[in-house]
Every structure is written in structure tokens, then in C-alpha cells.
C-alpha positions in Angstrom: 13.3 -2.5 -18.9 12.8 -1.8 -22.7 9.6 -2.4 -24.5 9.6 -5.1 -27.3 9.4 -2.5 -30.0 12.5 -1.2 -29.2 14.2 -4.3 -29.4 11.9 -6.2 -32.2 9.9 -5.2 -34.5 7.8 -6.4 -38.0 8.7 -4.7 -40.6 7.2 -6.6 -43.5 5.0 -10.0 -43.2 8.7 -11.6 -43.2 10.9 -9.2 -42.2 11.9 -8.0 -38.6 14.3 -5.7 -36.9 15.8 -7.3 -33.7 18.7 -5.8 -31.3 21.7 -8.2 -31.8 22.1 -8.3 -28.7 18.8 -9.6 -27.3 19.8 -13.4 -29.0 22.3 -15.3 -27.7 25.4 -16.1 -30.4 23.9 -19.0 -31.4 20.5 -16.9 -32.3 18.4 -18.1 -29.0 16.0 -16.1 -27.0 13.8 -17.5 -24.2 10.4 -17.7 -26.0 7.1 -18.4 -24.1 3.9 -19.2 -26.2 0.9 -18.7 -24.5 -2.5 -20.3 -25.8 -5.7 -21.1 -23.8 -6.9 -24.6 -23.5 -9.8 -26.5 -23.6 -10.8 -25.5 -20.4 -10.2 -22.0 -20.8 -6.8 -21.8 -18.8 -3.8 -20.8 -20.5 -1.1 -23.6 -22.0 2.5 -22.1 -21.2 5.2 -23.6 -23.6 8.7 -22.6 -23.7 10.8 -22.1 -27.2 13.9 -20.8 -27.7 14.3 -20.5 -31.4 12.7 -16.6 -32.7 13.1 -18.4 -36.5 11.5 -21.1 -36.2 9.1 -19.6 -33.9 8.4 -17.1 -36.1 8.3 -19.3 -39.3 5.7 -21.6 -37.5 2.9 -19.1 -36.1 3.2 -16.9 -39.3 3.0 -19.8 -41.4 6.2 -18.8 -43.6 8.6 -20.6 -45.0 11.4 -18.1 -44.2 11.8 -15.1 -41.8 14.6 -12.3 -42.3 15.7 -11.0 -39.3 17.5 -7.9 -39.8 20.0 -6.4 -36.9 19.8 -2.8 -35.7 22.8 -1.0 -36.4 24.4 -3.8 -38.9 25.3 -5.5 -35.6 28.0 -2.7 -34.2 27.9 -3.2 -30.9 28.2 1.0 -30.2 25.3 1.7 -32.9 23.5 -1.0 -32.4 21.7 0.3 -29.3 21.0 4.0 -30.8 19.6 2.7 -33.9 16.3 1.4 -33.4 14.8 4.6 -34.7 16.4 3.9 -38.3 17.8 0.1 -38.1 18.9 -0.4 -41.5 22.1 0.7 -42.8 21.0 2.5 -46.0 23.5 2.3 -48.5 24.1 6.0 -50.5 21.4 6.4 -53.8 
């Protein structure tokens, strides 16, 4: 098991690194919201959309998610320490 940073992380207030591979290829993750209720329990719902999820708790009108090693599926998993491809100065 990884911890979410490894996998996702803010960057900016609209930009996030995310693993490629963590989404499905249509760009869906099991998402579970939790909130508490009136009555003090917690109110599970269940997304599947990181955008729009994303878009509608930060209250933005558009999210960039950038992938970790520009997608390859070799650096991919070894980049979360530097996940954007820097281009040369």
C-alpha cells in the first residue's frame, strides 16, 4: 500500500500530480466523500470523477492534473520525487 502523496499530490490551488496509473483510461477513480450529518454521523457518498470532484470542493472552474513521469509507464512509477518533465533552460 502507497500513501496518497506518492500517488497525488497539490501542487498549486489548481494543479495536482497524479500517478497515471491510479485512474482508469477513461480518467475514473473510486472517490468516497465523507461529511458528517445533522446528527453527527458521517454521510458516505461515492464519486468517481477526480475532476469534477476536485473542481466542485475547491470551488474552481478547472483543475490540471499533471502525470508523473509524462505518462511512461517505466518512469512513471520512479518519478514522484520530480513529476514534471522539465524541458532544458
Amino acid at each position: 500500500m502507497m500513501h496518497l502523496d506518492t500517488v497525488f499530490t497539490m501542487i498549486n490551488y489548481d494543479q495536482f500530480t497524479v500517478h497515471p496509473f491510479i485512474l482508469s483510461k477513461s480518467g475514473k477513480i473510486d472517490i468516497y466523500v465523507l461529511q458528517p450529518d445533522k446528527n453527527g454521523d458521517v454521510k458516505i457518498k461515492t464519486k468517481n470523477d477526480l475532476v469534477e470532484v476536485l473542481k466542485e470542493y475547491l470551488h474552481l472552474s478547472e483543475i490540471d492534473l499533471i502525470p508523473t513521469g509524462g505518462a511512461d509507464p517505466i518512469d512513471a512509477p520512479r518519478c514522484m520525487s520530480c513529476p514534471l518533465v522539465r524541458e532544458d533552460l
